[in-house]
N, CA, C and O atoms as a Tinker XYZ file with bonds, in Angstrom:
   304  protein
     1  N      0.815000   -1.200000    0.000000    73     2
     2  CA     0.000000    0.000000    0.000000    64     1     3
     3  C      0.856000    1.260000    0.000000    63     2     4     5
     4  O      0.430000    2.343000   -0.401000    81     3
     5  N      2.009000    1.074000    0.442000    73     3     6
     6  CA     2.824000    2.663000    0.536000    64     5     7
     7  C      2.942000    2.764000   -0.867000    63     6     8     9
     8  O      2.545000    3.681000   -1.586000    81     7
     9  N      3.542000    1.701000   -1.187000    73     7    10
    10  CA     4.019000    2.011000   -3.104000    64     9    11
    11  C      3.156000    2.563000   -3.451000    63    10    12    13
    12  O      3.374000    3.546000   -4.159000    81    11
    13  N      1.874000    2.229000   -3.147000    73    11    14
    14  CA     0.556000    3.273000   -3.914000    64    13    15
    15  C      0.737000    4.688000   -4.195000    63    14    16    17
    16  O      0.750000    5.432000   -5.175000    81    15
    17  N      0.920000    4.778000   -2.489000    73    15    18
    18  CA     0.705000    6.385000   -1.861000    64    17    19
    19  C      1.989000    7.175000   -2.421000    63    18    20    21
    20  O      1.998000    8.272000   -2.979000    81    19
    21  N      2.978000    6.400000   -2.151000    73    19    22
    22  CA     4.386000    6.893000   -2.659000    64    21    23
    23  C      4.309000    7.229000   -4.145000    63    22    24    25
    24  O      4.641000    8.401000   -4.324000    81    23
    25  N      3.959000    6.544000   -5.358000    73    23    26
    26  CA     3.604000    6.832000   -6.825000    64    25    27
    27  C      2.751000    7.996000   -6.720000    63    26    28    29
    28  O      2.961000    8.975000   -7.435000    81    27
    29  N      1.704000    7.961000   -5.793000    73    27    30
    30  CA     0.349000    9.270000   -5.882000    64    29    31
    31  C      1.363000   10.782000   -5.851000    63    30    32    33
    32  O      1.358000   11.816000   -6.520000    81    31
    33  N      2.055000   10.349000   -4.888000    73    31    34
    34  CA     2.304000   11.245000   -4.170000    64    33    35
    35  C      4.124000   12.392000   -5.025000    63    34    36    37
    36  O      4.314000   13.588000   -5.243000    81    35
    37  N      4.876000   11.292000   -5.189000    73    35    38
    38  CA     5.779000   11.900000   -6.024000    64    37    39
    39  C      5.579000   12.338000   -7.972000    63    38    40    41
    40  O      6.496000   12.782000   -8.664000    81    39
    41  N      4.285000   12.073000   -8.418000    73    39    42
    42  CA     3.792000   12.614000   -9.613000    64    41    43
    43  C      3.024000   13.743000   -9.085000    63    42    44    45
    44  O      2.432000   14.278000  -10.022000    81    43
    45  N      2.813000   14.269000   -8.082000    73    43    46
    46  CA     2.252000   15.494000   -8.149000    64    45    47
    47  C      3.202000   16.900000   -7.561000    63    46    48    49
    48  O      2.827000   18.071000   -7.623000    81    47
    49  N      4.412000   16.441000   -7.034000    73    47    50
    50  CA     5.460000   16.973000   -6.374000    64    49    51
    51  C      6.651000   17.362000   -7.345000    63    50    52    53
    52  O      6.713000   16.630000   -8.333000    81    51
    53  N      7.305000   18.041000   -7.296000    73    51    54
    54  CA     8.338000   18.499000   -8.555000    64    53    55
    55  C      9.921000   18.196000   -7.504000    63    54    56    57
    56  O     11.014000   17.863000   -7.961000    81    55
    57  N      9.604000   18.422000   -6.140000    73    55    58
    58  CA    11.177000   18.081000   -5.077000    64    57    59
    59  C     10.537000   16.948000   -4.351000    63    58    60    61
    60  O      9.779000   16.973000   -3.382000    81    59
    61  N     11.108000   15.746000   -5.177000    73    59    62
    62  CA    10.781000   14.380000   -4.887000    64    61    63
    63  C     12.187000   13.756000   -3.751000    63    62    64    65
    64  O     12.181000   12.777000   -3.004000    81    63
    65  N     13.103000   14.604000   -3.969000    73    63    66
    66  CA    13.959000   14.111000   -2.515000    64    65    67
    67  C     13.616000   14.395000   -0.895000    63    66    68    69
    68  O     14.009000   13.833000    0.127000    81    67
    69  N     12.737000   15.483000   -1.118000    73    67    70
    70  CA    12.206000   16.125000    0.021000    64    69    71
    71  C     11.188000   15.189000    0.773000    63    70    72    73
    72  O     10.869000   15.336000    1.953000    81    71
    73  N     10.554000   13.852000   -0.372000    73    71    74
    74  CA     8.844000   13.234000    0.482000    64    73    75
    75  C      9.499000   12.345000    0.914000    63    74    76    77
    76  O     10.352000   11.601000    0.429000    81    75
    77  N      8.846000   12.509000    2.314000    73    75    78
    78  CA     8.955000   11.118000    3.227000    64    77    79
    79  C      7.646000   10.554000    3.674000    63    78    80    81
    80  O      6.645000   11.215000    3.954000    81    79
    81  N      7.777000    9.179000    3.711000    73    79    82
    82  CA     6.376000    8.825000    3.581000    64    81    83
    83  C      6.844000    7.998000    5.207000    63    82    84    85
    84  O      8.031000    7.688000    5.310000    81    83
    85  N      6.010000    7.712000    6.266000    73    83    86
    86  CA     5.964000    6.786000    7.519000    64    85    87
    87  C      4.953000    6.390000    7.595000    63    86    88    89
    88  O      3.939000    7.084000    7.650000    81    87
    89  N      5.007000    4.880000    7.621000    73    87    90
    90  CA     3.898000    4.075000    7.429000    64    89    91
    91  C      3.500000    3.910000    9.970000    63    90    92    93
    92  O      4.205000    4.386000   10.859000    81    91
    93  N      2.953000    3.566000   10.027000    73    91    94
    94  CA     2.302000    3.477000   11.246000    64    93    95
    95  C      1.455000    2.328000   11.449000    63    94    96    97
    96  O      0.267000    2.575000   11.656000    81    95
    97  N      1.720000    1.459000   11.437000    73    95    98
    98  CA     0.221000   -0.127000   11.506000    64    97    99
    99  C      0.535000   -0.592000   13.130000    63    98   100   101
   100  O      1.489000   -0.780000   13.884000    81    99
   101  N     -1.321000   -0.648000   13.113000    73    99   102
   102  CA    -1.594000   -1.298000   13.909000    64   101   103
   103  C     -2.242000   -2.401000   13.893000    63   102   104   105
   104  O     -2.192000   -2.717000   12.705000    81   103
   105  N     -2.770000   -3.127000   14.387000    73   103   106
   106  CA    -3.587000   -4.841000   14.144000    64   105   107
   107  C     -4.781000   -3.841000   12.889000    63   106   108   109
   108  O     -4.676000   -4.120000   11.694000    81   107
   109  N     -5.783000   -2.783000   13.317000    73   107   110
   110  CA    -6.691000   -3.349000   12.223000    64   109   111
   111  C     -6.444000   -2.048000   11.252000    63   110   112   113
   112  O     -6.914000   -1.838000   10.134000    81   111
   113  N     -5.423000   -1.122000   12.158000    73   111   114
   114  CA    -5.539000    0.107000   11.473000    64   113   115
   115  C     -3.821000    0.708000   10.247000    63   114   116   117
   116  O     -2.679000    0.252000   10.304000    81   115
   117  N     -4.145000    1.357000    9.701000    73   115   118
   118  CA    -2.536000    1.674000    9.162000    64   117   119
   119  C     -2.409000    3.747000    9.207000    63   118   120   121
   120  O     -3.261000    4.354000    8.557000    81   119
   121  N     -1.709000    4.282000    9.716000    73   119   122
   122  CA    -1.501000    5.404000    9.465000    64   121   123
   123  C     -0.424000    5.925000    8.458000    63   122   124   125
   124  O      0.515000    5.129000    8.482000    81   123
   125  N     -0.239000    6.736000    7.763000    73   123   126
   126  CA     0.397000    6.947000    7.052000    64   125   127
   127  C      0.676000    8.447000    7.203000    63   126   128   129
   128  O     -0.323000    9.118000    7.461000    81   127
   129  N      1.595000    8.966000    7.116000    73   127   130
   130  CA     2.369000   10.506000    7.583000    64   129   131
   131  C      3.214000   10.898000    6.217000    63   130   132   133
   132  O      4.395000   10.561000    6.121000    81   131
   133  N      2.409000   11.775000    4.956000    73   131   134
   134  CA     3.190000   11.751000    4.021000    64   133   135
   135  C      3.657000   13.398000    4.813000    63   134   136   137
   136  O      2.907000   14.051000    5.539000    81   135
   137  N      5.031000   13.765000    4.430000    73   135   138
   138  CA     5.781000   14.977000    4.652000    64   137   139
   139  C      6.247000   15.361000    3.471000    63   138   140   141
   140  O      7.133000   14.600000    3.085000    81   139
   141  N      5.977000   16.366000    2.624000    73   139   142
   142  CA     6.724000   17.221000    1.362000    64   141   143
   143  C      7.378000   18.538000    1.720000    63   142   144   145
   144  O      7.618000   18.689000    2.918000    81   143
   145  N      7.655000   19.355000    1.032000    73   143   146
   146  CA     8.282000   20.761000    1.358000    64   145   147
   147  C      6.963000   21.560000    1.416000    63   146   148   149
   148  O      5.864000   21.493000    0.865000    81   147
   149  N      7.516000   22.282000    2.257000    73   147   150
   150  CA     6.239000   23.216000    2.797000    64   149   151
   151  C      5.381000   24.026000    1.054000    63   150   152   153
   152  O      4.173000   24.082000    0.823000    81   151
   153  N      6.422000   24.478000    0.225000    73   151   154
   154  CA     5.929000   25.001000   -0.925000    64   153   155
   155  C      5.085000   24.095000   -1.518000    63   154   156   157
   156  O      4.195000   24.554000   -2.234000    81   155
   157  N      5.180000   22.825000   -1.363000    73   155   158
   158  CA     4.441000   21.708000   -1.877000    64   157   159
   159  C      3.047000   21.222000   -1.483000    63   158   160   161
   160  O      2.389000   20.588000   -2.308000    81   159
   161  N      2.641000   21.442000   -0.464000    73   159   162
   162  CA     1.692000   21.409000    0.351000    64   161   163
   163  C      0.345000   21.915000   -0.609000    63   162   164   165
   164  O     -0.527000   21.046000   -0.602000    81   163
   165  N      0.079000   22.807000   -1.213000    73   163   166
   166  CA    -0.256000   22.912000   -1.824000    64   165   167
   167  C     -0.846000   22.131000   -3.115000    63   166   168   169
   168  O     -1.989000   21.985000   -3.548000    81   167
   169  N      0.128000   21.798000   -3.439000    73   167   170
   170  CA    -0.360000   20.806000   -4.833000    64   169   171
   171  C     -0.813000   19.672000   -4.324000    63   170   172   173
   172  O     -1.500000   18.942000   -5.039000    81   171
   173  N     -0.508000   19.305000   -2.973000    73   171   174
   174  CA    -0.930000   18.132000   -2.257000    64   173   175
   175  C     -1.954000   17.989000   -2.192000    63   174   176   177
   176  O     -2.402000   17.045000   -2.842000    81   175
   177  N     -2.868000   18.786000   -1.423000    73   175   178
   178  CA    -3.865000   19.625000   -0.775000    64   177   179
   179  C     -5.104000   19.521000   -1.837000    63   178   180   181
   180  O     -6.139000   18.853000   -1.833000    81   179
   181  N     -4.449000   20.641000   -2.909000    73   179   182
   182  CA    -5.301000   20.769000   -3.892000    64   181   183
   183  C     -6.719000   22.064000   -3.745000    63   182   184   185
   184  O     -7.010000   22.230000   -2.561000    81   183
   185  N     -7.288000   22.644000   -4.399000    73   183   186
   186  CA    -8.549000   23.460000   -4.199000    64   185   187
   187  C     -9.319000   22.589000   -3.320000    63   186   188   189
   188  O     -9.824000   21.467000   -3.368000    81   187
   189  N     -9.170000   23.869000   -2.231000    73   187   190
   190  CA   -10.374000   23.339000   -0.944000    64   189   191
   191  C    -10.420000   21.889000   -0.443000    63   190   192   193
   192  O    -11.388000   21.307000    0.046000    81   191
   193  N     -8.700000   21.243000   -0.746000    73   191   194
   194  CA    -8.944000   19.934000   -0.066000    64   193   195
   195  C     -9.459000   19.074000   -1.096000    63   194   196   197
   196  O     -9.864000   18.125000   -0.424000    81   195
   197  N     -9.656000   18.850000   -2.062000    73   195   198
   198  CA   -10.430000   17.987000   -2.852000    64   197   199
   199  C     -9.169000   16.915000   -3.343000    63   198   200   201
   200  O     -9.377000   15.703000   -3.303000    81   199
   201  N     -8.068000   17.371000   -3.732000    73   199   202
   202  CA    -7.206000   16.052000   -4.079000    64   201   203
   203  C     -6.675000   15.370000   -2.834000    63   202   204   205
   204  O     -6.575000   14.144000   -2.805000    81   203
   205  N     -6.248000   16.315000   -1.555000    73   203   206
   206  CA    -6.016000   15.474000   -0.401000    64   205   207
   207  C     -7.586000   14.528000   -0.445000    63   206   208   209
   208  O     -7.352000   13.671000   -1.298000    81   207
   209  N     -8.376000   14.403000   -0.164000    73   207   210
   210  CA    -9.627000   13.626000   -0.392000    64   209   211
   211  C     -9.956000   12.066000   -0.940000    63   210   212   213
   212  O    -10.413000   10.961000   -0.645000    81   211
   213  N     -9.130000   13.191000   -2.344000    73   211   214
   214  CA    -9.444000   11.909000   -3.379000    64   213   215
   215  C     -8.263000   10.590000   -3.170000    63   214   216   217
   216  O     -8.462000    9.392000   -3.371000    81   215
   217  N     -6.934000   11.297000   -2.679000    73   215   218
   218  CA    -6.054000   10.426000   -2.290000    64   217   219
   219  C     -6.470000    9.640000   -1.060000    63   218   220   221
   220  O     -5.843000    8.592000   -0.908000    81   219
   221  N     -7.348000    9.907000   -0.193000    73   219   222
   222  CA    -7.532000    9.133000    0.854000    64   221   223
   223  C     -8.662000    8.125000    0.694000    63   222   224   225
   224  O     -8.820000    7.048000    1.269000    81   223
   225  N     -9.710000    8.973000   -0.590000    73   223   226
   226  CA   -10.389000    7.516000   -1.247000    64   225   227
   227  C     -9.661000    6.576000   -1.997000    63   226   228   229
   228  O    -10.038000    5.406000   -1.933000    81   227
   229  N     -8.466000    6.926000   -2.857000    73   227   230
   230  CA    -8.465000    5.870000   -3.350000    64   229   231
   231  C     -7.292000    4.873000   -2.478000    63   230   232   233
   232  O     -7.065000    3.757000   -2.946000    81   231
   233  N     -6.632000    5.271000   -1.327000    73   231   234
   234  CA    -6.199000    4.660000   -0.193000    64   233   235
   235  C     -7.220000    3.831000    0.299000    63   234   236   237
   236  O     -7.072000    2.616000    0.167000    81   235
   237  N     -8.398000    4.342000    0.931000    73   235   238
   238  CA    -9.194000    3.659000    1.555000    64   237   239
   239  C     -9.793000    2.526000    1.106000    63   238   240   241
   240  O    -10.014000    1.549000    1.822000    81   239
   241  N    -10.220000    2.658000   -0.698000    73   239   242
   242  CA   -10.390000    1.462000   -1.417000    64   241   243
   243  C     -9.439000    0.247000   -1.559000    63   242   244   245
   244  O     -9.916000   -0.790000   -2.019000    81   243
   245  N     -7.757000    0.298000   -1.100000    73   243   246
   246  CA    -7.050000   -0.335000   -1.687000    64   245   247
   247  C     -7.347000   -1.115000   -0.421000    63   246   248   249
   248  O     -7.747000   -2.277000   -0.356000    81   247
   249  N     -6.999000   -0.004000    0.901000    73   247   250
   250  CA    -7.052000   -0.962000    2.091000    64   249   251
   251  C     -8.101000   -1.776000    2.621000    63   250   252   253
   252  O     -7.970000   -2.331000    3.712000    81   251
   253  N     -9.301000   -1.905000    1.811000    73   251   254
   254  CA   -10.644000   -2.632000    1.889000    64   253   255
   255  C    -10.267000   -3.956000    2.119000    63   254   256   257
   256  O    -10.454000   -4.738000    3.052000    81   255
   257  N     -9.485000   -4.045000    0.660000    73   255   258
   258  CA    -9.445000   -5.472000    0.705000    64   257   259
   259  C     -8.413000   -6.118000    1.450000    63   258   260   261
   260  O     -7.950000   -7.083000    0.842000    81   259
   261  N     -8.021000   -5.954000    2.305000    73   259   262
   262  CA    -6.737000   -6.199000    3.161000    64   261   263
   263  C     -7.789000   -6.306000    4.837000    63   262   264   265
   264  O     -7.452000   -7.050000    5.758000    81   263
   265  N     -9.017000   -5.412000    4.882000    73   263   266
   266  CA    -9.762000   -5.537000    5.983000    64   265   267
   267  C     -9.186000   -4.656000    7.049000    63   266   268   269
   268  O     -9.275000   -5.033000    8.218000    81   267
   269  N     -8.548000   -3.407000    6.732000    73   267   270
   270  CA    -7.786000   -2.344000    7.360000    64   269   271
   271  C     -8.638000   -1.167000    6.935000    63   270   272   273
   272  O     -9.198000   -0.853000    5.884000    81   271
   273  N     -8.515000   -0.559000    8.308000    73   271   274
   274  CA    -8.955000    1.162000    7.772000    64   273   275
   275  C     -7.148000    2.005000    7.549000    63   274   276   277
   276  O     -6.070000    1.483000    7.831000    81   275
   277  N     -7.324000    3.015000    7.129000    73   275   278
   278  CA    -6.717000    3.499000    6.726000    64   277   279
   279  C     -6.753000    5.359000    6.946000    63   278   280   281
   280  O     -7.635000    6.125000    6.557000    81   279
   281  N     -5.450000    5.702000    7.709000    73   279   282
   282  CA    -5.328000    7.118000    7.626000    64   281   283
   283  C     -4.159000    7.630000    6.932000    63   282   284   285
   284  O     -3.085000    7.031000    6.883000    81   283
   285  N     -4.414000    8.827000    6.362000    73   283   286
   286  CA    -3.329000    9.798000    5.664000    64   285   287
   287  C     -3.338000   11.231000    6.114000    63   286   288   289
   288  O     -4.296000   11.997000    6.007000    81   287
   289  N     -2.332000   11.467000    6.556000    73   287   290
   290  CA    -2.012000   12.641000    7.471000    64   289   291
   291  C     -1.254000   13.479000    6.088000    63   290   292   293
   292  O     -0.718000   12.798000    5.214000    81   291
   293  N     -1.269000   14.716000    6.012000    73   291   294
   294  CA    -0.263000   15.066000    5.171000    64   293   295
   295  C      0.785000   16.395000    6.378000    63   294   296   297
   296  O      0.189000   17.187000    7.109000    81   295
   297  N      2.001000   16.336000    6.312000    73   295   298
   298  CA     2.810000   17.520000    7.372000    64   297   299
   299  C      3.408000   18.108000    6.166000    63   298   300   301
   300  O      3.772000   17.644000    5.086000    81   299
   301  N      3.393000   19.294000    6.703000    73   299   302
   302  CA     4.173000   19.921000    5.690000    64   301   303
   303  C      5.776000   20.468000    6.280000    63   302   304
   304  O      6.558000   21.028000    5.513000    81   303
């Protein structure tokens, strides 16, 4: 599942040495802590939150089938 987030996440970023991704699992849950450069945050984000969103739906779909919920934090 990181590989997912990690691909999502460095095609929308232009300073791809800067993302760090920390995965966090617990028995049913997984957290995930993506960190980019603060200038980046932005493209992350997206208008009003809508691509941070969409990245956490299509996270949440992957982790269905695994029987995990799933969080994505973004830090800037």
């Amino acid at each position: 599942m990181k590989d997912i987030l990690e691909t999502i996440i460095l095609n929308l970023v232009e300073n791809k040495e800067v993302v760090e991704i920390k995965e966090i699992d617990n028995e049913k849950s997984i957290v995930f802590e993506v960190k980019v450069a603060q200038e980046e945050m932005g493209k992350i984000i997206g208008k009003q939150g809508k691509l941070a969103k969409s990245i956490r739906n299509v996270m949440k779909a992957v982790a269905s089938k695994e029987q995990k919920r799933i969080s994505v934090e973004f830090i800037g």
